[in-house]
C-alpha positions in Angstrom: 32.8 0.9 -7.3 31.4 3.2 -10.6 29.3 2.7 -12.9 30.6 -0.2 -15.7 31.3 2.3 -18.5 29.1 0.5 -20.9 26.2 1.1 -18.3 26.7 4.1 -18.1 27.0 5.2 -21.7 23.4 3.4 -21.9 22.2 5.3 -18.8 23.2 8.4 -20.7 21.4 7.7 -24.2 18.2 6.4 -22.4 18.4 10.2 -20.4 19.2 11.9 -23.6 16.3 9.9 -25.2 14.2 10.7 -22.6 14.3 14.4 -22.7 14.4 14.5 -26.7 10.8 13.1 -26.5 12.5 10.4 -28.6 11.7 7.8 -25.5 8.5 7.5 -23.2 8.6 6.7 -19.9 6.1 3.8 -19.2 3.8 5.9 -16.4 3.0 8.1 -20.0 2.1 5.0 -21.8 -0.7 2.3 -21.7 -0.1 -1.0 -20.6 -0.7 -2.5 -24.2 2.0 0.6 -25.0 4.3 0.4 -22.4 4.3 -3.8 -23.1 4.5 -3.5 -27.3 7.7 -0.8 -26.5 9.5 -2.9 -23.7 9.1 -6.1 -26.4 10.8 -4.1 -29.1 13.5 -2.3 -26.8 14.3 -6.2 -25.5 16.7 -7.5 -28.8 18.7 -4.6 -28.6 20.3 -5.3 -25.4 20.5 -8.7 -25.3 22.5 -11.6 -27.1 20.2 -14.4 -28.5 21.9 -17.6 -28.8 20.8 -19.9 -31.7 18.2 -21.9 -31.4 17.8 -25.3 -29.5 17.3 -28.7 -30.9 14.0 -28.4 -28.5 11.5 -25.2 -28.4 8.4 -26.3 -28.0 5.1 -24.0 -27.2 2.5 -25.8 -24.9 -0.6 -24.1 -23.1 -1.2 -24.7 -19.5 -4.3 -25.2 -17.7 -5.4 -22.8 -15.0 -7.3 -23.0 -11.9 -10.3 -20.7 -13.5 -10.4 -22.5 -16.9 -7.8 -20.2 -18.8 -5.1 -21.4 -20.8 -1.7 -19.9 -20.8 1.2 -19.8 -23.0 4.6 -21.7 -22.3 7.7 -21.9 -23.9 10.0 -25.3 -23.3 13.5 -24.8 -24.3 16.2 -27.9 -24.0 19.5 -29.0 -26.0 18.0 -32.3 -26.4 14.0 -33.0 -26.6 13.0 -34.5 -23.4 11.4 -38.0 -23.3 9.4 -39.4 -20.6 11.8 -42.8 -20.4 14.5 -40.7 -18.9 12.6 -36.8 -17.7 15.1 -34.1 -17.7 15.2 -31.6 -14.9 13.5 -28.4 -15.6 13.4 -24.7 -14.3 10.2 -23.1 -14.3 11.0 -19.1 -15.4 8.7 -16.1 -14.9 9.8 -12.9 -16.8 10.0 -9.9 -14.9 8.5 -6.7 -16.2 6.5 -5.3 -13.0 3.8 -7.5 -13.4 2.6 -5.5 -16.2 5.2 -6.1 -19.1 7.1 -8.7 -20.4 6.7 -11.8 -21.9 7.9 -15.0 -23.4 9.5 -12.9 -26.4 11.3 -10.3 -24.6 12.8 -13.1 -22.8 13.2 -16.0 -25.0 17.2 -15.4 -25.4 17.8 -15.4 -21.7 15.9 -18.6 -21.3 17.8 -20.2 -24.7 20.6 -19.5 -22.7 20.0 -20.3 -19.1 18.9 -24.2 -21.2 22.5 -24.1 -22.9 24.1 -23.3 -19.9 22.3 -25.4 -17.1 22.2 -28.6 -19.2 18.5 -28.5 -18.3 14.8 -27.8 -19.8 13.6 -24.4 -19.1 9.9 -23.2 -18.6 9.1 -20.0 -19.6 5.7 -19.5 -18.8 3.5 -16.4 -20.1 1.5 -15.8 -16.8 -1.6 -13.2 -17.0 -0.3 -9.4 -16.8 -1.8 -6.5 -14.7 -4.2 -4.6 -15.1 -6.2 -6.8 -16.9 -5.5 -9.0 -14.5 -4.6 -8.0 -10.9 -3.3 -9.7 -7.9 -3.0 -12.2 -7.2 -3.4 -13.5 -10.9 0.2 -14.1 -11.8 0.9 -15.6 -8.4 -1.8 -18.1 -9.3 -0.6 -18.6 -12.6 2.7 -19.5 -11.7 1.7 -21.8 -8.9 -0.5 -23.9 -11.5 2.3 -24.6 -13.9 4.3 -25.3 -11.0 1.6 -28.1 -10.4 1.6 -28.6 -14.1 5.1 -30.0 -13.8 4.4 -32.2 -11.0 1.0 -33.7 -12.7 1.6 -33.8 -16.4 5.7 -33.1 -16.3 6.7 -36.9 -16.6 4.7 -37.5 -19.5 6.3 -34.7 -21.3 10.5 -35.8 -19.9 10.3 -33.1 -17.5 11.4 -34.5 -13.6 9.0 -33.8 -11.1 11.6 -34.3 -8.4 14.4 -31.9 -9.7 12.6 -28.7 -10.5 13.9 -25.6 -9.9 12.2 -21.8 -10.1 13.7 -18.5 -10.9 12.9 -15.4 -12.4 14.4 -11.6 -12.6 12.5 -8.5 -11.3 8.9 -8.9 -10.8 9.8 -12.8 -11.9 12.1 -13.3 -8.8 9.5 -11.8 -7.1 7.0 -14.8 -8.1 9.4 -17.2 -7.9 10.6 -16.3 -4.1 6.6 -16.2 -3.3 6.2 -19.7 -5.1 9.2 -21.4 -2.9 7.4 -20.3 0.1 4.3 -21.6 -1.5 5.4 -25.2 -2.3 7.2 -25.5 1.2 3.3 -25.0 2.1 1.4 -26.5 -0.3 2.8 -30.1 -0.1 1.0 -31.0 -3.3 3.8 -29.1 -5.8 7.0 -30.7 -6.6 9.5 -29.1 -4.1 12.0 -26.7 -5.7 15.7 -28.1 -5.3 16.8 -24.4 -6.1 15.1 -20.6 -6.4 17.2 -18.5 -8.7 16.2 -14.8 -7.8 17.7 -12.3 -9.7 17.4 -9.0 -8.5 13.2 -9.5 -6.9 11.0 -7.2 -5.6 11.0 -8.2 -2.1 9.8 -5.9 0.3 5.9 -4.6 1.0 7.2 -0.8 1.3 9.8 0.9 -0.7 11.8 2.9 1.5 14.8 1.5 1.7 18.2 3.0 1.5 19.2 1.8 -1.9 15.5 3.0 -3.0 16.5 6.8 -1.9 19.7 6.2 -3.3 19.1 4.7 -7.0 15.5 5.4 -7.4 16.6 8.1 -10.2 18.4 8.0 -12.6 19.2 4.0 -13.0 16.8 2.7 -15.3 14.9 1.6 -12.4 12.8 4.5 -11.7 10.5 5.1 -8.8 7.9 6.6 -10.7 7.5 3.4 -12.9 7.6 1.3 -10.0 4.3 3.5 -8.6 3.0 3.0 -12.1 3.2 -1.0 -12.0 2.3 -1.6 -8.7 -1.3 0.9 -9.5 -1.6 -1.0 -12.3 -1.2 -5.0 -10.1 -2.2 -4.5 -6.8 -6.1 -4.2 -5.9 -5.7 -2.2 -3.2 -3.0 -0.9 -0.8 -3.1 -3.7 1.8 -2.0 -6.4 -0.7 1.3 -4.7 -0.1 1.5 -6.4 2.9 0.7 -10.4 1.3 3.8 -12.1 1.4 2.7 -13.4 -2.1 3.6 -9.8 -3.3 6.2 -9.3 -0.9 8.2 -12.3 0.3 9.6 -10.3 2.9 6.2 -10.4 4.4 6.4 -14.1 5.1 6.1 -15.1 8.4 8.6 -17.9 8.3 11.5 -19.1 6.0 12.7 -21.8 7.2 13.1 -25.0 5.0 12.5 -23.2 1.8 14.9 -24.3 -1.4 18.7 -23.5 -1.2 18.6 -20.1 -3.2 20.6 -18.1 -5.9 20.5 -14.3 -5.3 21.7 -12.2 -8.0 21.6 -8.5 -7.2 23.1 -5.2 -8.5 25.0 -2.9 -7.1 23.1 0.4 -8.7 19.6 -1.0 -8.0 17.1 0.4 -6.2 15.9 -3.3 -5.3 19.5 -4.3 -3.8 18.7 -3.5 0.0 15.6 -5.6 0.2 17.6 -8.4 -1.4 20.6 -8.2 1.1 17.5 -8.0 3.5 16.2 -11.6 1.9 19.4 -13.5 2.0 20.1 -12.4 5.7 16.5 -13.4 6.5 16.9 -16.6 4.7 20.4 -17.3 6.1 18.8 -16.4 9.7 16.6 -19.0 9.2 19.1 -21.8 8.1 18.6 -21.7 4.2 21.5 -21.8 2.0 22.5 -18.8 0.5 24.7 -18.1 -2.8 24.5 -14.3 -2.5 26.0 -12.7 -6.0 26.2 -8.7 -5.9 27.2 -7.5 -9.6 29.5 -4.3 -9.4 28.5 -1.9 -11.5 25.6 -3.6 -12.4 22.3 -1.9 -12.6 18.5 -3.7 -12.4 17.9 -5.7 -15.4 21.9 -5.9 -16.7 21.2 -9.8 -17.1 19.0 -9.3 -20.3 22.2 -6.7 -21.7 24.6 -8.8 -22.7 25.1 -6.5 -26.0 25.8 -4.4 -23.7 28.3 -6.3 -21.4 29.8 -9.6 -21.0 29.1 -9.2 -17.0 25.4 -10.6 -18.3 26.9 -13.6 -20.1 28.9 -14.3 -17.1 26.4 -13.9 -14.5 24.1 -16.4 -16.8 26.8 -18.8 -17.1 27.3 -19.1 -13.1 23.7 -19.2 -13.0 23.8 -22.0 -15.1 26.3 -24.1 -13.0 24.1 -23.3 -9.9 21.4 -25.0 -11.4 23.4 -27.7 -13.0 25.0 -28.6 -9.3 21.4 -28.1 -7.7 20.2 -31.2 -9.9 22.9 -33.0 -9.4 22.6 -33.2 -6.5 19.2 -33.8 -6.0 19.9 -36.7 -8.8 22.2 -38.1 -5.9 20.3 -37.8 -3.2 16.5 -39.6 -4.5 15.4 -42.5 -2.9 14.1 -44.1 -6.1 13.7 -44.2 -9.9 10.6 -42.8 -10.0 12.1 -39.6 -9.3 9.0 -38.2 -7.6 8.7 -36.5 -4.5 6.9 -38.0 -1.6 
């Protein structure tokens, strides 16, 4: 299949952009830069849906004394007499940009769409803080949820964790995680939408797509110099899930991918290894698509609709898991 015409018209302004001097590519920027212009590109592309009768800003403890920001988004505002299911989101932005702003109307909607609370949690950035910082980060509010979540209506035993990009990315490494760490609530679903998977980037895809998509090489080099310490943290499976030594019994998962990405072949490469492994696998490839199409949808309604299904996966996911507790208390053995 082409290019979605809409994509491509955008693909062709952010080239002609490019070469006017009009837009800078992040590896020209500072992080602080490159972070201030991917906040202000953000509203452009994407639809915000009105605000929710619940948006509530909370800091979470870390494991080394820091607080960090969080954004709680639900149609209705939870209550600890009957908790709410939540998922807990991680922005992408290559570890290095990003935040709860630039993706605030992704996570209204994936609240309005689910049924459910979403988490957005604003986990340290690179390189002020390198790996495995945001890792870290992201398993502490995970733990968050299972400690403090009842008390503020969230449901320790239906959580769910997702993310897109570098997000995905720290939300495949944080299924593996609680499937280890028998201490965190256990994800009933991980929603990856088109992760960074793989410890090298040398895939076909990469060769293929690595110019001239959005998604370019070059500022891929540029955020993993500014995350990683050295070069053999390419090889932690909390960078690169494909890494992992084992898969089995993680959380059912939700793959989005895109057809122009440079990042589709590792994540064809994570559902086959997860399928091999006997994990259930909703594998979604968007035609057309190109990496971060989910945050476009003034750009095209294939966002909106590939929100909406996610939506209805994490809606039957806690179902389900409503269904299947052994108790009222709702909390996981």
């Amino acid at each position: 299949m082409n290019l979605h015409p809409d994509i491509e018209a955008l693909l062709e302004m952010v080239q002609a952009g490019t070469e006017s001097g009009a837009r800078t590519p992040f590896p020209q920027l500072t992080a602080v830069q490159a972070r201030a212009d991917f906040d202000a590109s953000s509203p452009l592309l994407d639809v915000d849906p009105p605000a929710l009768a619940c948006e509530r800003h909370l800091s979470l403890p870390m494991r080394d004394g820091a607080m960090i920001g969080a954004r709680l988004y639900a149609q209705e505002e939870p209550n600890s007499r009957s908790p709410l299911p939540v998922l807990l989101y991680m922005h992408g932005g290559g570890f290095v940009v990003g935040s709860l702003d630039s993706h605030q109307p992704l996570c209204r909607g994936l609240a309005e769409d689910s049924g459910a609370t979403v988490l957005s949690i604003d986990y340290r950035l690179a390189p002020e803080h390198k790996f495995p910082t945001a890792f870290e980060d992201a398993v502490d509010a995970l733990a968050w949820i299972g400690r403090e979540g009842p008390a503020a209506g969230l449901d320790p035993g239906r959580v769910a964790v997702g993310g897109d990009s570098a997000g995905g990315t720290l939300a495949a490494a944080l299924a593996i995680e609680a499937k280890k760490n028998r201490s965190l609530p256990r994800p009933v679903l991980q929603v990856l939408a088109y992760p960074g998977l793989s410890p090298r980037q040398t895939s076909e895809s990469y060769e293929r797509y690595g110019s001239g998509y959005l998604l370019e090489r070059s500022t891929v080099d540029w955020f993993f110099r500014q995350y990683l310490c050295n070069d053999s943290d390419r090889e932690d499976w909390r960078f690169a899930p494909l890494a992992a030594p084992d898969f089995a019994g993680l959380a059912p998962a939700f793959l989005l991918l895109a057809e122009f990405d440079p990042l589709v072949d590792e994540g064809r490469h994570y559902a086959a290894k997860l399928s091999a492994a006997g994990v259930p696998v909703d594998l979604r490839i968007y035609r057309g698509m190109i990496h971060e199409f989910l945050r476009m949808g003034n750009v095209v309604a294939d966002a909106l609709q590939a929100r909406a299904e996610i939506g209805q996966a994490l809606a039957s996911a806690f179902r389900i898991a409503a269904n299947e507790r052994p108790d009222v208390e709702m909390l996981r053995e």
